[in-house]
N, C-alpha and C positions, 0 to 999 in steps of 0.2 A: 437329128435324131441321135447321131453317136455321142451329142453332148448331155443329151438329156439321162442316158444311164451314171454317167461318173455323178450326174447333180443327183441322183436318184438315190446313188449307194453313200454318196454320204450322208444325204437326208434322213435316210433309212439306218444307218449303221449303229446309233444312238440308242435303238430300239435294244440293237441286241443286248448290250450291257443294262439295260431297263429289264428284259425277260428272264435273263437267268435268275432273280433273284424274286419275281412280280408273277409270273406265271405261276410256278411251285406254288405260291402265297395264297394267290387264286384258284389253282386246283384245290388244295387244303379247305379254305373255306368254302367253295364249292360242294366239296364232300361231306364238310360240316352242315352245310344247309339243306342238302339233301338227302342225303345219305346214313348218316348216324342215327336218327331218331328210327329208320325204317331196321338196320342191323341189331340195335338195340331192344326196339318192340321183340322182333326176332327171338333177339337171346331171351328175352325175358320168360318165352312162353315156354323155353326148354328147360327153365330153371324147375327143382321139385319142391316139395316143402318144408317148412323149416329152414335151421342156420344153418344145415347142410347142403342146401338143396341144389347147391352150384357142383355138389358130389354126385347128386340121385336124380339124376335128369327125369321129366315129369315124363308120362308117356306119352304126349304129345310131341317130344323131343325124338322119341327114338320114331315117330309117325313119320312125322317130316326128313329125318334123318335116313332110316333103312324102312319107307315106307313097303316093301315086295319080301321083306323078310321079316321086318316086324306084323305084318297080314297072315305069311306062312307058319307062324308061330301063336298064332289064334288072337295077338293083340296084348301077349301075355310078356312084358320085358323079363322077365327072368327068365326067360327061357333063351335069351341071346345072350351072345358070350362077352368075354371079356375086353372084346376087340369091339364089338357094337356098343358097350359104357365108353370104352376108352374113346372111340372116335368122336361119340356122342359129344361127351365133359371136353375132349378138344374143342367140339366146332363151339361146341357153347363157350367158352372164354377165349375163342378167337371171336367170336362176333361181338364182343365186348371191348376185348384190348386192342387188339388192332385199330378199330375205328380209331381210339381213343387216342393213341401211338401216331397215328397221324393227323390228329387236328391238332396233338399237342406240337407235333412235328419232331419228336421223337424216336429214333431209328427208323426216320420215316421210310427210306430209300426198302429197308428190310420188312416194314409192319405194310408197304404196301405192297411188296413183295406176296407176303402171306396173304392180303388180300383178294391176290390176282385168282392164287390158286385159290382161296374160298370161293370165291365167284363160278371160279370154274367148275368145280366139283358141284356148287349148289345149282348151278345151270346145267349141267348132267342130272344131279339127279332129280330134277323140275323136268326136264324132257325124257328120260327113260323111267326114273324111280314112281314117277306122278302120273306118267302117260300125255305130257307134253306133246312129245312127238304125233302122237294122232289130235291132236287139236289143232289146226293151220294157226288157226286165228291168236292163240298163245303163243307160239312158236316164232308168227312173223316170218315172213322174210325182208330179205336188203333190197335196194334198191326196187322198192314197190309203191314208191309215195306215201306211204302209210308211216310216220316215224312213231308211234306209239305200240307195237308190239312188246308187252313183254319182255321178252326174252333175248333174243335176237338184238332189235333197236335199242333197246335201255341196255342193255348190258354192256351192247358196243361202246358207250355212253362213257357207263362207269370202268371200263377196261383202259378207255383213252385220256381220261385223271388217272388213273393208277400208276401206268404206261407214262405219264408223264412223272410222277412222283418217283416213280422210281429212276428213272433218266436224270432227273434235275437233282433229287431230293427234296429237302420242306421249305426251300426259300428262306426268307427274309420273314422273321418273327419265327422261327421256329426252333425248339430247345437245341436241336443239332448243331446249329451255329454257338447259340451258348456253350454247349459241352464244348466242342472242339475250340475254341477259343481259349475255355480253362485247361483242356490237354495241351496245348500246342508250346513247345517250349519256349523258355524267356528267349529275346533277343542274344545273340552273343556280340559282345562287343568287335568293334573294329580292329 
């Protein structure tokens, strides 16, 4: 037995200079294949109308967004303030650039930074803003055998690509490496 660990760890040890660079790559496309088209759909429905409309988020934006305030205010957006456009026109071109920032793998380690907390705040207000929390069956719990919840299961999901991209960065194919490679200065000679 105390032989079979040293053959183990060098068997194994290969791996790791294979993952730094292969993982990242994998979470990326991962999130490309899953994930973007659903962030995207998202943005699109908060966009308003016209070539402005990435400025005048539709009311469906501000629904989703401050659904318990935009309610207490009759459904009427001009009646919420400058902090409810502003957050709005945020999350709406965070659910556009970001995604994109990280397939492109573009300040990935930062854009899935911003992810994290989008996630977070939109799984907040999906549990308290939507009335989540009184629905078990949305809500989920861990370790119940059930991995399809909502909320809870899927989220953990895309928390643990994220959580990985930000740890690694965008691996191998991803513009980071190009930039940093044109920053990095010349060789100095011997």
């Amino acid at each position: 037995m105390p032989r079979l660990i040293p053959l183990y760890h060098r068997a194994t040890s290969h791996l790791e200079l294979l993952t730094e660079g292969l993982l990242p790559l994998l979470a990326r496309l991962t999130f490309a294949a899953t994930l973007v088209g659903y962030f995207w759909a998202s943005a699109r429905t908060k966009l308003g109308d016209g070539l402005l409309g990435f400025l005048r988020p539709s009311t469906g934006a501000y629904a989703q967004i401050w659904p318990r305030q935009f309610e207490a205010v009759g459904y009427d957006a001009s009646q919420l303030g400058v902090l409810h456009w502003a957050v709005t026109v945020a999350g709406t071109w965070a659910e556009f650039l970001l995604p994109l920032l990280i397939v492109l793998g573009l300040a990935t380690r930062l854009a899935a930074l911003g992810m994290i907390g989008f996630v977070s705040v939109q799984s907040l207000t999906d549990l308290y803003g939507h009335g989540g929390i009184a629905h078990p069956e949305t809500l989920g719990a861990w370790f119940d055998r059930i991995p399809d919840a909502p909320i809870l299961d899927q989220r953990m999901f895309w928390m643990l690509l994220l959580i990985t991209l930000v740890l690694k960065g965008g691996g191998w194919l991803a513009l980071d490496r190009l930039v940093a490679r044109r920053l990095a200065p010349p060789p100095q000679p011997a």
